[in-house]
C-alpha positions as CSV (number, residue, x, y, z in Angstrom):
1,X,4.7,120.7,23.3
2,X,3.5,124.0,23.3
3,X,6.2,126.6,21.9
4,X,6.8,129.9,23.5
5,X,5.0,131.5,20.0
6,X,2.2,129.7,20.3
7,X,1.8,130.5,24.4
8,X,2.5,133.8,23.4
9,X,-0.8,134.1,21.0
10,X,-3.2,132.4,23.6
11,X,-2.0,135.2,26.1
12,X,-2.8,137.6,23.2
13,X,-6.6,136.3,22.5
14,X,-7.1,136.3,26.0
15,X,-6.3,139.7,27.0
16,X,-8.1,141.1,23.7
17,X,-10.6,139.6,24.5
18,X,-10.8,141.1,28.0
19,X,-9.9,144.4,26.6
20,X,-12.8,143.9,23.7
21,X,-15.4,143.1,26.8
22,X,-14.2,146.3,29.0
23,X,-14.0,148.6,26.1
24,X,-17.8,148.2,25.8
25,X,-18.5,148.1,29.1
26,X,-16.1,150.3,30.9
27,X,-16.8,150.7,34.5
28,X,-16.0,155.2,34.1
29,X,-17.9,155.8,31.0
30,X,-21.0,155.2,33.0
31,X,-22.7,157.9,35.2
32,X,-25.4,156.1,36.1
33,X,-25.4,154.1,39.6
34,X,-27.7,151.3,38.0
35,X,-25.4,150.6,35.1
36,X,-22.1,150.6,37.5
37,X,-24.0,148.2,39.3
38,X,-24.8,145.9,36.5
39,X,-21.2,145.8,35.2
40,X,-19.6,145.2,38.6
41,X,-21.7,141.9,38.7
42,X,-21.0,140.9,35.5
43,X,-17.6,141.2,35.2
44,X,-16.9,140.1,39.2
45,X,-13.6,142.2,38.8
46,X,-12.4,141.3,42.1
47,X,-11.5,137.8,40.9
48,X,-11.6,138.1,37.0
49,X,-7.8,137.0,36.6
50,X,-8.4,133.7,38.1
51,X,-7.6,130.9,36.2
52,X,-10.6,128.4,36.8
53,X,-12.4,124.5,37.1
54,X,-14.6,123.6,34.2
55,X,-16.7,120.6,36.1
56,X,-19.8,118.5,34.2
57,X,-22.2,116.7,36.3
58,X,-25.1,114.8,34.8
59,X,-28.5,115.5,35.9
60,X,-31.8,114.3,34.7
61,X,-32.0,111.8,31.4
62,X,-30.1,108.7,32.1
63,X,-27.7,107.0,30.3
64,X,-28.1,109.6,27.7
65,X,-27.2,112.4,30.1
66,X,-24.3,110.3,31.0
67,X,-23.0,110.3,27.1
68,X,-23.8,114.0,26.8
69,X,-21.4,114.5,29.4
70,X,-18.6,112.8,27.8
71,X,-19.7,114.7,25.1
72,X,-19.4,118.4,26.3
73,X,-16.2,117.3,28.0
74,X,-14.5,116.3,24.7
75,X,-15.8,119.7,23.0
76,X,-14.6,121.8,25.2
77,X,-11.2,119.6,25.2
78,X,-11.0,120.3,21.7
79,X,-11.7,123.6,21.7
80,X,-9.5,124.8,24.7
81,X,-6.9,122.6,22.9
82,X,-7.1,124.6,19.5
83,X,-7.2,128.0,21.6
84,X,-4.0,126.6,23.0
85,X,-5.1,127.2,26.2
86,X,-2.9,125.2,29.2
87,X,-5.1,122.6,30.4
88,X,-5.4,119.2,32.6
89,X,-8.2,117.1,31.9
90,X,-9.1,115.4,35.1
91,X,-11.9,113.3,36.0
92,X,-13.5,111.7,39.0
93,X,-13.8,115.0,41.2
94,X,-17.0,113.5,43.3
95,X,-17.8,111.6,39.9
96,X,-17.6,114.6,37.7
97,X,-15.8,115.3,34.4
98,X,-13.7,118.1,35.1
99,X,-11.1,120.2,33.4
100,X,-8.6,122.6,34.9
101,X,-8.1,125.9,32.7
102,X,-4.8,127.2,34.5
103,X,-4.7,130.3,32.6
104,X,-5.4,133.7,34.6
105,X,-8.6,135.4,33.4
106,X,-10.1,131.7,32.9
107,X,-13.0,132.4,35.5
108,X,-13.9,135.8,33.5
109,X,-13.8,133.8,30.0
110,X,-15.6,131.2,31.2
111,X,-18.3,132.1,34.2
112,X,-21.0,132.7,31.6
113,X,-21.2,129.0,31.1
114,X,-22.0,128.3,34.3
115,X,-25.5,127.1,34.9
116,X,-27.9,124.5,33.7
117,X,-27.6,122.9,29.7
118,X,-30.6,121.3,28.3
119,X,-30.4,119.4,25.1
120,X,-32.7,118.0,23.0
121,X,-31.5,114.8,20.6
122,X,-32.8,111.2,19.6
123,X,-31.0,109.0,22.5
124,X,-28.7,106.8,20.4
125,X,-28.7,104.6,23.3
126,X,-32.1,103.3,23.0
127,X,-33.2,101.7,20.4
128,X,-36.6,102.9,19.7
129,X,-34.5,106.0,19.0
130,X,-37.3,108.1,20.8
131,X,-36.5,112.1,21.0
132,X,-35.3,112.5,24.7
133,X,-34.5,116.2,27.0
134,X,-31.4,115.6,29.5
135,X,-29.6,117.8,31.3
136,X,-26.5,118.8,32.5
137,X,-25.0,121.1,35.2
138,X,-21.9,122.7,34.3
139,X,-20.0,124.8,37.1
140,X,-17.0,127.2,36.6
141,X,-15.3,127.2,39.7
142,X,-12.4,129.6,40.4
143,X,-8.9,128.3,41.8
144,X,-8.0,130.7,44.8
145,X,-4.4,132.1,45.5
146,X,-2.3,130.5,48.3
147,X,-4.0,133.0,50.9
148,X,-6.9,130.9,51.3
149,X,-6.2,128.8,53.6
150,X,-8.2,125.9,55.6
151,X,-7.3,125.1,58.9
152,X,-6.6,121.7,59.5
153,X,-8.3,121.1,62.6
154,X,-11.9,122.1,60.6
155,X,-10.9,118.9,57.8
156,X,-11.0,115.2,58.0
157,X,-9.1,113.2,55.4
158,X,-9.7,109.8,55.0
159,X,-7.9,107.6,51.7
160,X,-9.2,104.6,50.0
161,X,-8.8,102.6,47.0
162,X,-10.3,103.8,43.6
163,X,-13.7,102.6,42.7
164,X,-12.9,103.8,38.8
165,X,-10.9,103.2,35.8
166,X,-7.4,104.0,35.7
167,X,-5.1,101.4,35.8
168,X,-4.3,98.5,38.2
169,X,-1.8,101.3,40.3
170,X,-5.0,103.1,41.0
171,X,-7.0,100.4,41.9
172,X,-5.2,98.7,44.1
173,X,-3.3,101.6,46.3
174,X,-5.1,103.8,49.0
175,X,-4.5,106.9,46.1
176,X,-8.5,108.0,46.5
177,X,-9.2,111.1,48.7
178,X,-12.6,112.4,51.1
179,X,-11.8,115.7,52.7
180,X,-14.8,116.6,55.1
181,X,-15.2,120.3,56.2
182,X,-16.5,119.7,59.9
183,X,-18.1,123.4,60.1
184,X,-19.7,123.1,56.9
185,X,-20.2,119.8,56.4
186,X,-19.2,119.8,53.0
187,X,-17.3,116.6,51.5
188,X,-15.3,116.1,48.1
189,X,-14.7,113.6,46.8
190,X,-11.4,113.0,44.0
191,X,-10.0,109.5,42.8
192,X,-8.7,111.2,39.3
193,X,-5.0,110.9,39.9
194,X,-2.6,107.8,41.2
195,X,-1.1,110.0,43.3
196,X,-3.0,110.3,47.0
197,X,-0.8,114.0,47.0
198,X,-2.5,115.3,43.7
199,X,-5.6,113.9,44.5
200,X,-5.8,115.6,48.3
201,X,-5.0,118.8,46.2
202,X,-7.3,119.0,43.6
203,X,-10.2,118.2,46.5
204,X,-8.9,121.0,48.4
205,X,-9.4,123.1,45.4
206,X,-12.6,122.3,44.8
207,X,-13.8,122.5,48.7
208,X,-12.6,125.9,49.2
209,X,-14.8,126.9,45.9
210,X,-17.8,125.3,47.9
211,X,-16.9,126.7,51.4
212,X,-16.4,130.2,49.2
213,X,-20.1,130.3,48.1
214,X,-21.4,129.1,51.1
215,X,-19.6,131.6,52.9
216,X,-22.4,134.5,53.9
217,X,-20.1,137.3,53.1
218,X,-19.2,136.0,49.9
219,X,-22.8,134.8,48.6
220,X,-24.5,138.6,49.7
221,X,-21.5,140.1,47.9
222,X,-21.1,138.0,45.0
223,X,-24.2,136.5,44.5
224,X,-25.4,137.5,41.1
225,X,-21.9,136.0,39.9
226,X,-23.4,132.3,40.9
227,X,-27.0,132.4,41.1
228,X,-27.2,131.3,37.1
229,X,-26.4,127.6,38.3
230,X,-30.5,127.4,39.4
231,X,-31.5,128.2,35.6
232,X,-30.8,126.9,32.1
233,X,-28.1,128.4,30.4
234,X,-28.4,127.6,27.3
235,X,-30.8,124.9,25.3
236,X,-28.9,122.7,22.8
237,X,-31.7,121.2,20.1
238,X,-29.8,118.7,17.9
239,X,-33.6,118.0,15.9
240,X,-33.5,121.9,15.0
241,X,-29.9,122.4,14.4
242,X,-30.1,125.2,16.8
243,X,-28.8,126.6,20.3
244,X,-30.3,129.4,22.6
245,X,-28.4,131.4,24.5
246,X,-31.6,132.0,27.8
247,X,-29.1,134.8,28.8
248,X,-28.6,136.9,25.3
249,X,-32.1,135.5,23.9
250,X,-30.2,134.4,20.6
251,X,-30.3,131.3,18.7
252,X,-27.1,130.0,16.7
253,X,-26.1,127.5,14.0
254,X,-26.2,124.0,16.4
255,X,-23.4,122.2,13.6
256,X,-20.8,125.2,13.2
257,X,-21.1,125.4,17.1
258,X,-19.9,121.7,17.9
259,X,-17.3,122.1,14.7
260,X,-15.4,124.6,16.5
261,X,-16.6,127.0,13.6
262,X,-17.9,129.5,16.8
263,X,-16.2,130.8,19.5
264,X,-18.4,130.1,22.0
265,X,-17.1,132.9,24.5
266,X,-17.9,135.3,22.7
267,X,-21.2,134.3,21.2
């Protein structure tokens, strides 16, 4: 149980850390149009006090890839944990590991993550032990107030029972969720939860993020924001004890990072 002290200090990390970010880059100390411009993309004001989705998705690389994604999950489990951040780990979101940061600013913290990981290890799954390049897509997804809403004539909800782990409860009960968006043609797909309720609503989270950036209003104005999850992100090289940041061009420590000794935020 989280005390109200200890609530009280995340709130304080986070909103120095906002302040630290728009203290360098604040919006009137700049003249200059181009700059403006620059900062209004980076910082995507309009939504930065949204509290967010942290989703992993494997991509190329097998069963290591698969591993690696257990992997990031736990890390950044641990380190929202010791942050004291309020969180729900939840997994199975269209078979993706995903975790729910419900603190407001989340999105802004977190959107610089989002984008392609490459790593570079010996797979400890094979036995040659051969030095092997996966990759992972991470997305931060932001959780939109009540006034988004989806009509319910443009959805289709069909239940089944759970293909995953979880308990013979959520095996054996109708609890998993599709919701189809029949303009869009977009489908989630969410089996995380026993309850069919909590599942419906964590798919309708996540489908309104995807209608949002398929939405042509939204993409033109707040494209920049989302077009990093096309390129790598950062490179992970576990034979060089070293990461690069593609966006800052800097390389850091690989160990102290995955000890928790960084704050990877504000790398």
């Amino acid at each position: 149980m989280i005390n109200f002290f200890e609530e009280l200090n995340n709130i304080f990390y986070i909103k120095e850390f906002i302040f630290k970010k728009k203290n360098i880059f604040n919006y009137n100390d700049f003249d200059n149009s181009i700059y403006k411009d620059k900062i209004i993309k980076k910082f995507f004001y309009k939504n930065s006090n949204l509290n967010c989705y942290l989703e992993i998705s494997s991509l190329a690389g097998g069963d290591d890839s698969e591993d690696l994604n257990i992997y990031f999950f736990n890390f950044y489990l641990k380190w929202l944990n010791k942050k004291l951040f309020s969180i729900e780990d939840i997994k199975n979101i269209n078979n993706k590991n995903t975790i729910f940061i419900k603190n407001n600013y989340s999105f802004s913290l977190f959107k610089e993550e989002n984008g392609i990981h490459r790593i570079i290890r010996k797979n400890p799954l094979n036995s040659s032990n051969k030095i092997q390049t996966s990759f992972l897509n991470i997305n931060i997804l932001p959780k939109f107030s009540n006034d988004f809403i989806l009509n319910n004539n443009d959805i289709i909800l069909e239940t089944f029972k759970s293909k995953g782990a979880g308990g013979q409860h959520v095996n054996t009960t109708n609890s998993a969720v599709r919701i189809t968006h029949i303009p869009t043609n977009i489908n989630v797909i969410c089996q995380s939860e026993r309850s069919q309720n909590k599942n419906k609503f964590l798919a309708l989270e996540i489908l309104k993020y995807k209608i949002f950036i398929k939405n042509n209003f939204y993409i033109n104005k707040y494209t920049n924001s989302f077009k990093n999850n096309k390129k790598y992100v950062k490179t992970y090289n576990f034979i060089n004890n070293e990461i690069i940041d593609h966006n800052k061009k800097k390389k850091f420590n690989l160990n102290f990072y995955f000890k928790n000794y960084l704050n990877f935020i504000e790398l």
